[in-house]
Structure formats: C-alpha cells, structure tokens
matplotlib code that plots the C-alpha trace (Angstrom):
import matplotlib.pyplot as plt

x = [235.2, 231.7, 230.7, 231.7, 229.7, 226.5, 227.2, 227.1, 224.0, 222.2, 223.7, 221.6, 218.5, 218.7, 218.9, 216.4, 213.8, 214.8, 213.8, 210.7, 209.8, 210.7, 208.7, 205.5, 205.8, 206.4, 202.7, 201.1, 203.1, 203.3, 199.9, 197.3, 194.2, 191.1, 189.1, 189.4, 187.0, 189.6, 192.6, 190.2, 189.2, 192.3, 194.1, 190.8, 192.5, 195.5, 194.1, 191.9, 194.9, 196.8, 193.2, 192.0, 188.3, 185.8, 186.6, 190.1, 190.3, 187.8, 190.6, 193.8, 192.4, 191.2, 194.7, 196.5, 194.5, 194.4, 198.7, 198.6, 196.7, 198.9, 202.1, 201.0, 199.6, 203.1, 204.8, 202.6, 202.9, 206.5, 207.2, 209.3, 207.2, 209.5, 209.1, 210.3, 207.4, 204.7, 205.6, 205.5, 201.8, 201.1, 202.1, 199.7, 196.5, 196.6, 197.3, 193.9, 192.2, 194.9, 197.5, 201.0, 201.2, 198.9, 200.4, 203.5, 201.4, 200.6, 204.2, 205.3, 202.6, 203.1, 205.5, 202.6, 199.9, 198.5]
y = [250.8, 251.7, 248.2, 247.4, 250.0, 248.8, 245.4, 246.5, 248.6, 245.5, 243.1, 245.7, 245.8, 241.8, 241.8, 244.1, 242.1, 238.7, 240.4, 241.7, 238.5, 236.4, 238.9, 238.5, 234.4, 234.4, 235.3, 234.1, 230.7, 230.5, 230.7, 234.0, 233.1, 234.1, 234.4, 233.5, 231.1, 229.4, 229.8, 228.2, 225.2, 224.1, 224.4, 223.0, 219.4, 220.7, 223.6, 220.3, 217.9, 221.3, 222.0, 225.0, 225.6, 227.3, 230.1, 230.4, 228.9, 231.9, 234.3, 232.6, 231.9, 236.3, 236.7, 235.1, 236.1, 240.1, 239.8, 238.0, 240.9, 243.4, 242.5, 242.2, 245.5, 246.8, 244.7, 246.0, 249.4, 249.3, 249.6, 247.3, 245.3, 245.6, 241.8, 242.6, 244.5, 242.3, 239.2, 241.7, 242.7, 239.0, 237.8, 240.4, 239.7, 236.0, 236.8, 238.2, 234.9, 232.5, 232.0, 232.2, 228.5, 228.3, 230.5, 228.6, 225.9, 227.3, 228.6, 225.2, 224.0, 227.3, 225.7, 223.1, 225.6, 225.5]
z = [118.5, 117.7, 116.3, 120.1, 121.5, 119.2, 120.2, 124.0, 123.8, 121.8, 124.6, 126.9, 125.2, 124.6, 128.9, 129.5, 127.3, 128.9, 132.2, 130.8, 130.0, 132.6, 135.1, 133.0, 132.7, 136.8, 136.6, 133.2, 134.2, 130.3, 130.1, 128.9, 131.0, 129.5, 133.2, 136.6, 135.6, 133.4, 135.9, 138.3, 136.1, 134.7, 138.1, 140.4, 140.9, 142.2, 144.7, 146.1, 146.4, 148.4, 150.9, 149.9, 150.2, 147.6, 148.8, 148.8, 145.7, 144.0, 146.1, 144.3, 141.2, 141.1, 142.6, 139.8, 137.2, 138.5, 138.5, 135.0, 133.7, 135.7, 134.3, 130.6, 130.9, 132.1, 129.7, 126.5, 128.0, 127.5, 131.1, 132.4, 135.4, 138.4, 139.7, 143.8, 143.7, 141.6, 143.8, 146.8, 145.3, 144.7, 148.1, 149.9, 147.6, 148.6, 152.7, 152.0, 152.3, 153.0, 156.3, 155.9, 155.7, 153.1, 151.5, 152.0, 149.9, 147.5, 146.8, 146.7, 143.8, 142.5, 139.3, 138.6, 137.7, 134.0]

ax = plt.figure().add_subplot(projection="3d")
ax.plot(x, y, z, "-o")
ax.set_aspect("equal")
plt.show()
C-alpha cells in the first residue's frame, strides 16, 4: 500500500512539472530570448507579412519578451506560473498598442514565432 501511495504522490509531482513547463514554453515558444532586440529580429519577417508597423512590432516583441522573462522567473522561483493569468497578463500588454483584431493576428501566427 505505500509503494502505491509513493507512486501516486510521484504521479503528482511528475503533473505538476509538466504544467510548469508547458506554462513557461507558452511564452519562451521553446526559445530563451536574449533581448527584445532578438525576439524582434528573428521574428521581423513574419510581424511584416501579418501588418504590423514599427511600432507595434517594438510593443510585441517587449511584450513577449517581458512574459518570457516573467514566467522563468516564476518557474525558477519554484512557483508554479498560473497560465489563465499570464495569458490574461499577455493579452492586456499587447491591447496596449494593437486592436482586437490585431490581436486576433497575432494569435493566429502566434505558433510560428522563433
């Protein structure tokens, strides 16, 4: 009975990690940017192809780069980043400078970012 209980509790712990790390990826997008300068470089091409100007692109780029840093910081912290609310974070950073529907845009390219 208590190798089923260990095995349980490591079941748990295996879970809670997955999560962890799946929360951080949604916004590293398996990548640790170095700058916004970088986010903005190797992803340039495709904020062009979407329509977003200079401007918007300086405010997605510092957007993705400000939630990458957030949720490693949680993650190394040993808190677990709540995602609902870091997407929830996220989404109001980039209505800063972008509408809803370019928002929407960006959603939809979102999987394609380096």
């Amino acid at each position: 009975m208590k190798k089923l209980h260990e095995f349980i509790d490591l079941k748990q712990f295996l879970l809670i990690i997955a999560i962890t790390l799946a929360s951080v990826s949604s916004f590293a997008q398996s990548q640790e940017y170095s700058s916004i300068e970088e986010v903005k470089k190797l992803n340039f091409e495709l904020f062009e192809e979407i329509g977003f100007d200079e401007n918007q692109m300086n405010h997605v780029c510092r957007a993705i780069y400000s939630m990458q840093k957030r949720a490693s910081y949680l993650a190394e912290s040993g808190a677990s980043p709540n995602k609902e609310k870091l997407d929830l974070q996220f989404k109001s950073l980039m209505l800063r400078a972008l509408s809803e529907e370019d928002f929407k845009k960006f959603e939809s390219i979102k999987h394609k970012l380096k």
